[in-house]
RONU-731458 format. One record per atom (N, C-alpha, C): x, y, z. Coordinates in steps of 0.2 Angstrom, whole numbers, padded with zeros to 4 digits, always signed. Layout:
<nodes>
XYZ;...
</nodes>
This chain:
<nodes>
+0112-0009+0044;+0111-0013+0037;+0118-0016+0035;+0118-0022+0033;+0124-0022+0030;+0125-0021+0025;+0132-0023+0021;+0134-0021+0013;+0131-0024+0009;+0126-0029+0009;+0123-0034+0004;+0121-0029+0000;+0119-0029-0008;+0116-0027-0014;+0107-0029-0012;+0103-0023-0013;+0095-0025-0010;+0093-0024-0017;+0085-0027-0019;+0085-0025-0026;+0078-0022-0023;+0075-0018-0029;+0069-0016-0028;+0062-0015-0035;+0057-0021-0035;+0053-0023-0039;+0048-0019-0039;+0044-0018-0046;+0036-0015-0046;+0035-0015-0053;+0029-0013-0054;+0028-0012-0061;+0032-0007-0064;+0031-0008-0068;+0032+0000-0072;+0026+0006-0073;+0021+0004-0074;+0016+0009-0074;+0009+0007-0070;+0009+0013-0065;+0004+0008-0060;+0000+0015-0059;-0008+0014-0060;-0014+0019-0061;-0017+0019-0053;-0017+0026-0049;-0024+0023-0044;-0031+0031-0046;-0033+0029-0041;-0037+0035-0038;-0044+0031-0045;-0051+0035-0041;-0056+0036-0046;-0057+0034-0054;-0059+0030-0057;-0060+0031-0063;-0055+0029-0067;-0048+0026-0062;-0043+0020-0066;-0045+0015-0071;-0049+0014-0070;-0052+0007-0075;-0052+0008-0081;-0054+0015-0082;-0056+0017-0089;-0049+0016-0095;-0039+0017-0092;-0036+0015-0093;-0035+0009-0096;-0038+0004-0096;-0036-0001-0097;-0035-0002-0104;-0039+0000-0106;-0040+0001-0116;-0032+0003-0118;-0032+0013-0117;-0026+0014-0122;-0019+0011-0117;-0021+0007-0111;-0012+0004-0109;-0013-0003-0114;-0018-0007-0113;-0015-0011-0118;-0015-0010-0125;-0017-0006-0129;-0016-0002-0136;-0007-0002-0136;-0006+0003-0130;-0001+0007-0132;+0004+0001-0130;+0004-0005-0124;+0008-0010-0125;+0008-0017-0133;+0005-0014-0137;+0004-0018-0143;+0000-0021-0145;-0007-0022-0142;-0011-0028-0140;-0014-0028-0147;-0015-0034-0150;-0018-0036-0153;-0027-0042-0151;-0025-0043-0147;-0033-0049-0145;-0029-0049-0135;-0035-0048-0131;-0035-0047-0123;-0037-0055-0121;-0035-0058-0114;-0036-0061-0113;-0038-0061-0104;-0046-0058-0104;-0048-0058-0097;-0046-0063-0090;-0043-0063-0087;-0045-0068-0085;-0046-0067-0076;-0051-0070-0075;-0057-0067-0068;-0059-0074-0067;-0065-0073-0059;-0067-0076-0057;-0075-0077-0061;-0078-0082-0059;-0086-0083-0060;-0091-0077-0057;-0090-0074-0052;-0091-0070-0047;-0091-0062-0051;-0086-0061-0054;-0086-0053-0057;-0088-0054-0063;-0087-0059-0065;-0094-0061-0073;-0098-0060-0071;-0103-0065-0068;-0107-0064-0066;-0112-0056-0065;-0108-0053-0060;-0110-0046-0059;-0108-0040-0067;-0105-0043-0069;-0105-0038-0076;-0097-0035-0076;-0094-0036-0071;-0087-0032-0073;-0083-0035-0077;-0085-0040-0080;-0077-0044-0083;-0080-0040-0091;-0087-0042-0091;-0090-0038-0097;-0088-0031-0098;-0090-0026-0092;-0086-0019-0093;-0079-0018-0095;-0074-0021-0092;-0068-0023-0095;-0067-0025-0102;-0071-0030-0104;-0069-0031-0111;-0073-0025-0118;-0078-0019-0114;-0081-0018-0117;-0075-0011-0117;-0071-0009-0111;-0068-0005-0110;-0059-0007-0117;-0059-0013-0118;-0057-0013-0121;-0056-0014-0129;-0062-0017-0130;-0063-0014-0136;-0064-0007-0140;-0067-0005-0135;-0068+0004-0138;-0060+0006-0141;-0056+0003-0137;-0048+0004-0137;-0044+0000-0143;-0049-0004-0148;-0047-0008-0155;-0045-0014-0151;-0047-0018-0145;-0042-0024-0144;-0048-0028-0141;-0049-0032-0146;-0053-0036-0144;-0051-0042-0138;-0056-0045-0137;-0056-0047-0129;-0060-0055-0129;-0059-0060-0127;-0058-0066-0122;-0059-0067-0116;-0064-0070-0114;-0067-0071-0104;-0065-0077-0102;-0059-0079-0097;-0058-0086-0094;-0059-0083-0088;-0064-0088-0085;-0069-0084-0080;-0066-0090-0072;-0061-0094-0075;-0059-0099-0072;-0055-0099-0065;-0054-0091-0062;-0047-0093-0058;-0053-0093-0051;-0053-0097-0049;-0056-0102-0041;-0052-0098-0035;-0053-0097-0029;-0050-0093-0024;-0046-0102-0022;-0040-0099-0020;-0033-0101-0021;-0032-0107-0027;-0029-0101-0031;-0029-0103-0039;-0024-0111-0041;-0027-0115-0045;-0022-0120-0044;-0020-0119-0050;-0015-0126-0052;-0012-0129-0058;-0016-0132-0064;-0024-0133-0063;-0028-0136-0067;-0030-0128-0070;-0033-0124-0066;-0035-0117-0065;-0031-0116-0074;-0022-0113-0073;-0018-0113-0076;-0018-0115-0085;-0018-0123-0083;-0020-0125-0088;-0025-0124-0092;-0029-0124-0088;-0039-0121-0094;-0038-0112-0096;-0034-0110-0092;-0033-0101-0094;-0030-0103-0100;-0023-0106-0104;-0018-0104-0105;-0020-0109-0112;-0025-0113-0111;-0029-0117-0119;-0031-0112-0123;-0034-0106-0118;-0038-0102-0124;-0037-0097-0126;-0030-0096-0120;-0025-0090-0123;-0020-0091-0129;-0020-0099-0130;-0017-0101-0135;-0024-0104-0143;-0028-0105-0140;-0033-0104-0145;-0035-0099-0150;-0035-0095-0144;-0038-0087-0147;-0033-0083-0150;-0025-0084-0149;-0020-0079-0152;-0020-0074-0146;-0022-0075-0141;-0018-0068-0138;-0013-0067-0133;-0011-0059-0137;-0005-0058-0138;-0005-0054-0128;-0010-0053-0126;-0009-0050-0119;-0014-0050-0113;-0013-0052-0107;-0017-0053-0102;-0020-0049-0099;-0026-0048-0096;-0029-0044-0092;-0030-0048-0085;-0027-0047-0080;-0032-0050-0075;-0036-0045-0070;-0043-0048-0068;-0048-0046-0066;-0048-0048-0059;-0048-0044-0054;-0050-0045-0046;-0046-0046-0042;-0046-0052-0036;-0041-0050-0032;-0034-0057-0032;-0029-0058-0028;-0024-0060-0029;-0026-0066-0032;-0034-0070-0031;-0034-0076-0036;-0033-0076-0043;-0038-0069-0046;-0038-0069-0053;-0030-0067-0055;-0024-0063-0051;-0019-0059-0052;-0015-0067-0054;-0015-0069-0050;-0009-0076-0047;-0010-0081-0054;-0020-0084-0055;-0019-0086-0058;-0017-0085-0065;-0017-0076-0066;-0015-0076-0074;-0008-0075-0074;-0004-0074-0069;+0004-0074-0070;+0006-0080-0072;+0002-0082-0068;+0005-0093-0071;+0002-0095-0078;-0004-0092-0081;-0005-0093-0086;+0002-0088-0090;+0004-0086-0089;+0008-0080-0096;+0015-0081-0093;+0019-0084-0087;+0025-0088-0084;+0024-0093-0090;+0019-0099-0092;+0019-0105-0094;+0017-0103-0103;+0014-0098-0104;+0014-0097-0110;+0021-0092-0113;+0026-0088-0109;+0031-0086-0111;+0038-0092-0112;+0037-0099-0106;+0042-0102-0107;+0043-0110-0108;+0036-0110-0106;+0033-0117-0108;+0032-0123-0104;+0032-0128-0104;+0032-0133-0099;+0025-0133-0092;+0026-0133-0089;+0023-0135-0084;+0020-0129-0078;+0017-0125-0074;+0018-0120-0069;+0021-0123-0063;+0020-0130-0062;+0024-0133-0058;+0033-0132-0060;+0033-0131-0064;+0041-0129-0064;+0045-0125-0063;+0040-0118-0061;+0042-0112-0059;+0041-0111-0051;+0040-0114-0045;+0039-0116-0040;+0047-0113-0037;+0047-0108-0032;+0055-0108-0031;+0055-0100-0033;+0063-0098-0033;+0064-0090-0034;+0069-0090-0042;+0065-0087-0043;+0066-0085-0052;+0070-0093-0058;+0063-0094-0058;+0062-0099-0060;+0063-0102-0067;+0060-0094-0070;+0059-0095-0078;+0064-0090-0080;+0067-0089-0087;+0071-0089-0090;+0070-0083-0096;+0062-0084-0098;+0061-0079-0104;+0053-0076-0100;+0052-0070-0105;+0046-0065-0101;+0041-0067-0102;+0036-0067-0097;+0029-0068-0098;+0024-0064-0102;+0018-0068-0105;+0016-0063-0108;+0012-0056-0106;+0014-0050-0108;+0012-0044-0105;+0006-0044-0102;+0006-0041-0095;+0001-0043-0092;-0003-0035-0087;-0009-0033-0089;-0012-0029-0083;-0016-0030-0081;-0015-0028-0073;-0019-0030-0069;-0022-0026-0066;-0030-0028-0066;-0034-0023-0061;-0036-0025-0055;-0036-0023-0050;-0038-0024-0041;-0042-0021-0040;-0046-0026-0039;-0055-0027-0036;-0055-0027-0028;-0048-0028-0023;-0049-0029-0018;-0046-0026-0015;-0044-0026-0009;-0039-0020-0004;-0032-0025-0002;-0031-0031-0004;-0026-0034+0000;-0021-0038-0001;-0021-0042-0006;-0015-0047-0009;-0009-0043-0011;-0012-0036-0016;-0006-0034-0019;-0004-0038-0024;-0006-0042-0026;-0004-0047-0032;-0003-0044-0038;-0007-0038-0039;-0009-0034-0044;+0000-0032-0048;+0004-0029-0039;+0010-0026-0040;+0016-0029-0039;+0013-0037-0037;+0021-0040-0033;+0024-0047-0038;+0028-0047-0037;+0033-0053-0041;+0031-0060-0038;+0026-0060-0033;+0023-0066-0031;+0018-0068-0035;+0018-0077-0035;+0012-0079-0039;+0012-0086-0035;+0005-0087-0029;+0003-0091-0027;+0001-0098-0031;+0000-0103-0032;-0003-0107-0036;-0002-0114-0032;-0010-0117-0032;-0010-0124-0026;-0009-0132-0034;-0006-0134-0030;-0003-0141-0034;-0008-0144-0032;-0010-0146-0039;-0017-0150-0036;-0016-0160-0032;-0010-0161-0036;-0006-0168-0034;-0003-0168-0027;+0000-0162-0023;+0002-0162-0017;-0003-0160-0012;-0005-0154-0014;-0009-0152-0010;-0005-0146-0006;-0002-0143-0011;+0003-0139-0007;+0005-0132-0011;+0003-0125-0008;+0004-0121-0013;+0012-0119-0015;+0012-0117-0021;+0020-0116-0022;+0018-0107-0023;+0025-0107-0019;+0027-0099-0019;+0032-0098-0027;+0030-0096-0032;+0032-0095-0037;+0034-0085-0034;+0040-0083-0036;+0044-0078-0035;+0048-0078-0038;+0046-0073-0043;+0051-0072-0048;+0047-0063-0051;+0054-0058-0054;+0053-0053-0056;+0052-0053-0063;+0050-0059-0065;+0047-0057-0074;+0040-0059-0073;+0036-0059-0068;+0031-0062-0067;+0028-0055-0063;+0030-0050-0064;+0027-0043-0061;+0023-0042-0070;+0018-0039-0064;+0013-0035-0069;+0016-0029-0074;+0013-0029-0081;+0017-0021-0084;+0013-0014-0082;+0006-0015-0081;+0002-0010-0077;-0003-0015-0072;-0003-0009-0068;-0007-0009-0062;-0013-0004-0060;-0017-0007-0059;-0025-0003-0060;-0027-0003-0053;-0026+0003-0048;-0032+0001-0042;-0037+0008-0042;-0040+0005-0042;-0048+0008-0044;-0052+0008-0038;-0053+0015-0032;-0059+0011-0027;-0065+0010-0029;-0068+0015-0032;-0076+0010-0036;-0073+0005-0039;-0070+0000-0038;-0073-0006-0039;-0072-0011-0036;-0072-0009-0027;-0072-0011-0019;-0076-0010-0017;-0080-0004-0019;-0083-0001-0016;-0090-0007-0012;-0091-0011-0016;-0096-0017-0017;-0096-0021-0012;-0090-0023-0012;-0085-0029-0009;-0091-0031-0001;-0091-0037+0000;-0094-0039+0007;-0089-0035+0013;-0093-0038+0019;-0089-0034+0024;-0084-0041+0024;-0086-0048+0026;-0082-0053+0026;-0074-0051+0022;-0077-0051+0017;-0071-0050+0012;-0066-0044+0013;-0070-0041+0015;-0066-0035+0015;-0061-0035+0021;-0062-0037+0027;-0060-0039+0033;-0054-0045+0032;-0056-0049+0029;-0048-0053+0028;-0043-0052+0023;-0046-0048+0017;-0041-0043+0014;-0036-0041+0016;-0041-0035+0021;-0035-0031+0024;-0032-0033+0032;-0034-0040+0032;-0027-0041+0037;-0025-0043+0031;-0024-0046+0026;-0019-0049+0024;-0016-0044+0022;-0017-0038+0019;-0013-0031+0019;-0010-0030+0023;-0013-0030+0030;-0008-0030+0037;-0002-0036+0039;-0004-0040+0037;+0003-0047+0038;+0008-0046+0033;+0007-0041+0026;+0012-0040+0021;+0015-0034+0026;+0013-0029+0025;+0015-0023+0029;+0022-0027+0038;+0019-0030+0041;+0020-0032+0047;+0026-0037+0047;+0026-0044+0041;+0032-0048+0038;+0034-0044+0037;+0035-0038+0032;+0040-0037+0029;+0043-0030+0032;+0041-0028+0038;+0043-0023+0040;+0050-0029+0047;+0048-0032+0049;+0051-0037+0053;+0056-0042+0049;+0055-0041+0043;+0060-0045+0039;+0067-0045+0039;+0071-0051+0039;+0079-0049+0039;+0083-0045+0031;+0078-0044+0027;+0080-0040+0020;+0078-0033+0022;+0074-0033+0026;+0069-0025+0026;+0075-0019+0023;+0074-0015+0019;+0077-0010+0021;+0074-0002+0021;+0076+0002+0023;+0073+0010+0023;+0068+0012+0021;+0068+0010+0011;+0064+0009+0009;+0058+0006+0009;+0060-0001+0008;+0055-0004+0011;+0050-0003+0019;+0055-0002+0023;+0051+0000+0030;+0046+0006+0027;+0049+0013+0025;+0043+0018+0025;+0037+0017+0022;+0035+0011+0018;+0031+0009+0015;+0027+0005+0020;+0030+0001+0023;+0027-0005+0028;+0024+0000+0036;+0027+0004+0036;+0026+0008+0041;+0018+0011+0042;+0018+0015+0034;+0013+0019+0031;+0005+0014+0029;+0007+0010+0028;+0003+0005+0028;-0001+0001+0033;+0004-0001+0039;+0001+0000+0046;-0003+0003+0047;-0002+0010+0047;-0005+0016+0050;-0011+0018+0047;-0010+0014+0039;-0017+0017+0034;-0021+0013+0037;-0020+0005+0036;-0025-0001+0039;-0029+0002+0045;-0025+0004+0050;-0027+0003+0057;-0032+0009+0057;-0031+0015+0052;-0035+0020+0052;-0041+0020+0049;-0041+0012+0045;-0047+0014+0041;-0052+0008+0040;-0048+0001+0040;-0050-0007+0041;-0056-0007+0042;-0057-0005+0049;-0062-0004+0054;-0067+0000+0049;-0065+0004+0047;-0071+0009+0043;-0074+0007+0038;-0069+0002+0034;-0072-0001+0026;-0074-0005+0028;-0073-0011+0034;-0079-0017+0036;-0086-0015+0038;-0087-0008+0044;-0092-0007+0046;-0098-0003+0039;-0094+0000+0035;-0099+0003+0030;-0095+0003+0022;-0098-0003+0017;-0093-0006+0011;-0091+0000+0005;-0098+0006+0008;-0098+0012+0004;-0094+0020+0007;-0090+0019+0013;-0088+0026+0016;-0081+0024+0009;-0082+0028+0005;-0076+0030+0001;-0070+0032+0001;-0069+0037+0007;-0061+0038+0009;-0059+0031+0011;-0061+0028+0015;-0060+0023+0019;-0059+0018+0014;-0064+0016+0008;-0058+0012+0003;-0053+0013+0001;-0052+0022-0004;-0047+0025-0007;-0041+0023-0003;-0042+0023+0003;-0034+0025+0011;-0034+0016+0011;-0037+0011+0010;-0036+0003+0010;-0033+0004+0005;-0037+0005-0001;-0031+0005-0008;-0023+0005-0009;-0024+0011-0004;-0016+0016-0005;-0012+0012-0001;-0017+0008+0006;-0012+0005+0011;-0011-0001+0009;-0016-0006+0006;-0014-0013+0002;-0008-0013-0004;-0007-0007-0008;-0002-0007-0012;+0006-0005-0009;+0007+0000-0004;+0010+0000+0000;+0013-0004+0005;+0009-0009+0003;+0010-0015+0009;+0015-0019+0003;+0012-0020-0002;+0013-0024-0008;+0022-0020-0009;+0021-0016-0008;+0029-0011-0010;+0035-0015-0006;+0032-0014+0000;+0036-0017+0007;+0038-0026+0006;+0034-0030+0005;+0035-0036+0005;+0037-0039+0000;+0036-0035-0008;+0038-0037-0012;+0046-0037-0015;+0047-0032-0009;+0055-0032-0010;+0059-0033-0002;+0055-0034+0004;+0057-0038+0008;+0056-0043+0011;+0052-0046+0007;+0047-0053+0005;+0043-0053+0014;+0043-0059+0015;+0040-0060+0020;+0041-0065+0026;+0037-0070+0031;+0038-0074+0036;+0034-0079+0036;+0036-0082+0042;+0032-0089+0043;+0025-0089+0043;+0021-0082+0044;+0015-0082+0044;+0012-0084+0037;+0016-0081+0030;+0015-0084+0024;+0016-0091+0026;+0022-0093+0026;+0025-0099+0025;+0016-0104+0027;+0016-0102+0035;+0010-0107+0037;+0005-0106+0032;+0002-0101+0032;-0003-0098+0029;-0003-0102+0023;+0000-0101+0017;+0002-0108+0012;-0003-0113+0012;+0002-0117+0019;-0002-0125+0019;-0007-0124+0022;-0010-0121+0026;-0020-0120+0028;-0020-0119+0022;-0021-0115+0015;-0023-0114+0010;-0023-0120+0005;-0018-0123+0005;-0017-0129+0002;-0019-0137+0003;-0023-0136+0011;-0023-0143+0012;-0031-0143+0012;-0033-0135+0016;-0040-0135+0016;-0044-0132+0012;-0042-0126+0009;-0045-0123+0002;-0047-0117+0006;-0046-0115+0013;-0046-0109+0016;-0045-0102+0014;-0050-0098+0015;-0047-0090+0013;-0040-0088+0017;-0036-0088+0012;-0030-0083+0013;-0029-0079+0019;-0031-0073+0017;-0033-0067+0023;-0034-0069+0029;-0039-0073+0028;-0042-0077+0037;-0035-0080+0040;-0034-0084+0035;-0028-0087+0039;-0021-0083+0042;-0022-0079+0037;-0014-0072+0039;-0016-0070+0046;-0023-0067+0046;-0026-0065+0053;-0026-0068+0059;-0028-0074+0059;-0026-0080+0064;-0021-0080+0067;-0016-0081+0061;-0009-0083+0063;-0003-0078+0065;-0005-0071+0062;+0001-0064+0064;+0002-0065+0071;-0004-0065+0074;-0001-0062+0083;+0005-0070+0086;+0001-0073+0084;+0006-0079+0087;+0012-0079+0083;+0013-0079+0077;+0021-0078+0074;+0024-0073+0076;+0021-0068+0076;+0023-0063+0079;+0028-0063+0088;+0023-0068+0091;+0026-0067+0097;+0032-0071+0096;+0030-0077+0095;+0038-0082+0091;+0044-0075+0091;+0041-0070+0087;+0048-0068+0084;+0049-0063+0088;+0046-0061+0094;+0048-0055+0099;+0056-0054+0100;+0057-0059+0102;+0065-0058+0104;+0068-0059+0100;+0068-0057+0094;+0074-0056+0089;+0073-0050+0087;+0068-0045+0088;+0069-0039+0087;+0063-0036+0091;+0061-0032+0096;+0056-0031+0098;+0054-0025+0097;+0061-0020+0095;+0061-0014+0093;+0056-0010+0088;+0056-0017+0083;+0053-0017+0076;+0046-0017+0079;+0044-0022+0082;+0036-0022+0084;+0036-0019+0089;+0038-0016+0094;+0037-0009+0096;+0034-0002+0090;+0039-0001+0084;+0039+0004+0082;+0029+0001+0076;+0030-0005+0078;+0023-0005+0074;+0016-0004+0078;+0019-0005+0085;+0013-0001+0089;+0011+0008+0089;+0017+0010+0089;+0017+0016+0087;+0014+0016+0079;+0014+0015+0076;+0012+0014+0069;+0003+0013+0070;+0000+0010+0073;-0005+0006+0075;-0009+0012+0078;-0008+0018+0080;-0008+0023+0083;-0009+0021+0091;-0005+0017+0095;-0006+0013+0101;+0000+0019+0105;-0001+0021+0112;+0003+0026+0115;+0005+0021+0120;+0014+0021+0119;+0016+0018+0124;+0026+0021+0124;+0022+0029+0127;+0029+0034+0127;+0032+0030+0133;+0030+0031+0139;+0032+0028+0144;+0032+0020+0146;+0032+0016+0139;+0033+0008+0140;+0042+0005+0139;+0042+0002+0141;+0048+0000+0139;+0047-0006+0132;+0055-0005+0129;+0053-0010+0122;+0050-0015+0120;+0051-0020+0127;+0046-0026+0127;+0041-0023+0127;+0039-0020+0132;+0031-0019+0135;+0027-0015+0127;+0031-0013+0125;+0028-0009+0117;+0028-0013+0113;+0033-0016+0112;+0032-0024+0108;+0023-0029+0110;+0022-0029+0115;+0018-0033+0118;+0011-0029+0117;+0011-0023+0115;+0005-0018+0114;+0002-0019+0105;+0006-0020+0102;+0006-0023+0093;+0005-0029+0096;+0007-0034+0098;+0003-0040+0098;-0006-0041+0099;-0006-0035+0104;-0015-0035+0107;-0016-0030+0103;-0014-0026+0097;-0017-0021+0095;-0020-0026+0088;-0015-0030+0086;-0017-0034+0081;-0022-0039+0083;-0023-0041+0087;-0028-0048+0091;-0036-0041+0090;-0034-0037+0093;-0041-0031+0094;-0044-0030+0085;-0038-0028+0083;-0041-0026+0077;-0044-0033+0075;-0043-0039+0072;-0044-0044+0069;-0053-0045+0073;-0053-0045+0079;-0058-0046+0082;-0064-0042+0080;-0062-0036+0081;-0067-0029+0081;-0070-0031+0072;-0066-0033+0066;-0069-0034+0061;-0072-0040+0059;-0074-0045+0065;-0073-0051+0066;-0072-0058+0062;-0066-0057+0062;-0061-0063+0062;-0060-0070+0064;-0062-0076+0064;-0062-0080+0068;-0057-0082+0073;-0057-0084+0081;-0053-0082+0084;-0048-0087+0083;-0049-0094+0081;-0042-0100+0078;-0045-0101+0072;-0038-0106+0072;-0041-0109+0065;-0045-0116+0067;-0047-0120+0072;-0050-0124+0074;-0057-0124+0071;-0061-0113+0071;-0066-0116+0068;-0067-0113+0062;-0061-0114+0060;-0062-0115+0051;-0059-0123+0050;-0060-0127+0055;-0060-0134+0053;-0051-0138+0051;-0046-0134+0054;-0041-0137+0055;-0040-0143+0060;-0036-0148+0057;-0036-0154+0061;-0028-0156+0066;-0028-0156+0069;-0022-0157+0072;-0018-0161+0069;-0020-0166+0066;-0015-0172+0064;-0012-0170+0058;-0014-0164+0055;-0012-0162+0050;-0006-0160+0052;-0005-0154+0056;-0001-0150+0059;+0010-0150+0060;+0010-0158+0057;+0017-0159+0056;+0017-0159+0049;+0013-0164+0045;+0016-0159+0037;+0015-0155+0035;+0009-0150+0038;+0009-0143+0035;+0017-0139+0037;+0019-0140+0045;+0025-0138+0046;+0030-0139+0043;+0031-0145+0041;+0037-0147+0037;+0038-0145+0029;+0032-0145+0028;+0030-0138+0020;+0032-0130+0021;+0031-0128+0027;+0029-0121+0026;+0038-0121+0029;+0041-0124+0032;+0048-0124+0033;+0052-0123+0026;+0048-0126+0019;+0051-0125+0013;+0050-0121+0009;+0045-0117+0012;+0042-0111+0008;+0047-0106+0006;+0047-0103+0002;+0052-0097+0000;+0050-0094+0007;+0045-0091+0007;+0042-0085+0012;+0047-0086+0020;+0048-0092+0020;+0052-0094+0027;+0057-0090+0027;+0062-0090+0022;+0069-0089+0024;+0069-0082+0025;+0067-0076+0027;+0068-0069+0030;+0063-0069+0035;+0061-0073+0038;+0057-0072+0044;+0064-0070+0050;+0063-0067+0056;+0068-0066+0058;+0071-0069+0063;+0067-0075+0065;+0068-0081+0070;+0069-0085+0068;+0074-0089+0064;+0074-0094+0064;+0069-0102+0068;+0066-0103+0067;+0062-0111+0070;+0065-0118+0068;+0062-0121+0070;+0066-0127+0070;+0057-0131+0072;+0058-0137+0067;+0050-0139+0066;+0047-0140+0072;+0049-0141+0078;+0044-0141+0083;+0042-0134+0085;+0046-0130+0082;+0041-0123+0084;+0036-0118+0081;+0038-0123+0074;+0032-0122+0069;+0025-0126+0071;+0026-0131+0072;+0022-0136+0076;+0018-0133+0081;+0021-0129+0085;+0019-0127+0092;+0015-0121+0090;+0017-0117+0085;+0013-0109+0083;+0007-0112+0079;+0008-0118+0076;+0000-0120+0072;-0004-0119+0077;-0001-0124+0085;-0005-0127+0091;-0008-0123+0094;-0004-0117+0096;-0005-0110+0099;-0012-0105+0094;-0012-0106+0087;-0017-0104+0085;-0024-0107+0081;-0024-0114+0085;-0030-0117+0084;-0033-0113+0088;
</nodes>
């Protein structure tokens, strides 16, 4: 490790296990709240939980507001319809409802209501200048982490390119993971999830910032997914099997949020941005092949993530164990079924150089441990169509 200063980000007060939800009331009470501001997708309305939430918060004197608006991969228009009502109705604090769409979009509403202007202006690493408005957030899902990370994804509706907003006033003040309320989740969903809890865990364990800290978390998170993935997809009710995603999606979120991530984000990005693609799918696609790109700048690392993976390879040498995480990651993805490129999720070749020339600008780029150079981002789209 060298001498550099490392920092390390999270909330301040973060709830799991059974029957966390009910928390939400006296955390926003005892945060100040005067008037709550839901904010969720169409989908958990619908089913009644943005209702139970707001009913969960009144019992607690804080009355409550539903912007049902945050669409999966949340944009800049999204932002803007949250952040009218937040400012029509007086509230003083946010709630977000489900998973990294509803998290992402309420950061960008409460970034833009603490400092003003535009959410395109906070695009980049630590952008804004004063706090956002207080924010808790409850996780509906097993995989972003968005609940507990300083990341806030948001697609520019004019470019068509999402902005990696990164910044630590943009961290949530509580953090709520509750597994009754995954318990539900589809298998699809659940499946791209937690790869995408796998590709946090995986970037940020191979990252040029990783350190100690962060590796034990990226480790533990390997080993939680690879034990249970497979379990949550095949049955949406075996409840250990959510509880241990839970544990492994937030510990993933530990790892990456303080030694950020790689070029699988960075790509992942522009698939999200050009085609309106699920997130998760695309991180699953794309790991093995970024992965192999980055073999040779450390193999040691993805060695030790096959051991992680419960893969046995005493008697392999460190390439050859490096190469057993690549096929353990390809196995997993499949066995939940994953689509095998992005080809049939409707990627088009001729796309494929400005989405590269994007994701080369991505924040998430710069601790990847390979440096690329655009013809080899180019090639790793090509290799995973």
């Amino acid at each position: 490790m060298s001498n550099q200063v490392y920092s390390y980000f999270m909330p301040t007060v973060n709830l799991m296990g059974p029957g966390a939800i009910k928390e939400v009331g006296p955390q926003a009470k005892g945060l100040g709240a005067t008037k709550a501001l839901i904010v969720t997708d169409v989908g958990l309305k619908q089913l009644g939980f943005a209702d139970e939430v707001k009913g969960l918060l009144e019992e607690a004197g804080v009355p409550a507001v539903i912007f049902d608006g945050a669409q999966p991969n949340p944009t800049d228009l999204n932002v803007e319809a949250g952040l009218k009502i937040l400012n029509s109705e007086k509230c003083d604090i946010i709630i977000s409802l489900g998973g990294g769409s509803s998290h992402d979009c309420a950061k960008g509403i409460g970034i833009v209501a603490g400092n003003g202007g535009n959410i395109r202006d906070y695009a980049g690493i630590n952008m804004s200048t004063k706090p956002m408005t207080p924010l808790i957030a409850i996780n509906t899902t097993a995989g972003t982490a968005s609940e507990m990370t300083r990341f806030c994804i948001i697609t520019n509706t004019s470019t068509k390119v999402k902005m990696a907003i990164v910044d630590w006033r943009c961290t949530a003040s509580v953090s709520i993971n509750d597994p009754l309320t995954m318990i539900k989740k589809p298998a699809a969903l659940t499946a791209a999830t937690g790869m995408d809890a796998l590709t946090h865990a995986v970037e940020a364990y191979v990252s040029t910032i990783a350190t100690p800290v962060t590796d034990s978390a990226a480790l533990m998170a390997i080993k939680l997914i690879s034990e249970n993935l497979r379990n949550a997809v095949a049955n949406g009710e075996n409840f250990e099997a959510r509880n241990n995603m839970a544990y492994a999606q937030f510990l993933a979120g530990m790892a990456f949020n303080n030694a950020s991530l790689g070029y699988v984000h960075a790509m992942a990005h522009q698939l999200g941005g050009f085609y309106d693609l699920p997130h998760g799918v695309c991180n699953a696609i794309l790991l093995p092949h970024v992965e192999r790109f980055n073999l040779i700048s450390n193999p040691k690392r993805l060695a030790d993530i096959a051991v992680a993976m419960g893969e046995k390879v005493d008697h392999l040498s460190t390439r050859d164990a490096a190469e057993v995480a690549l096929n353990a990651i390809v196995r997993l993805s499949e066995d939940i079924g994953i689509p095998a490129g992005l080809t049939e999720l409707g990627v088009k070749e001729e796309d494929l150089k400005i989405m590269a020339e994007n994701a080369m600008k991505d924040a998430c780029s710069f601790t990847n441990p390979r440096k690329a150079k655009l013809d080899d981002v180019i090639q790793i789209f090509k290799n995973a169509l």
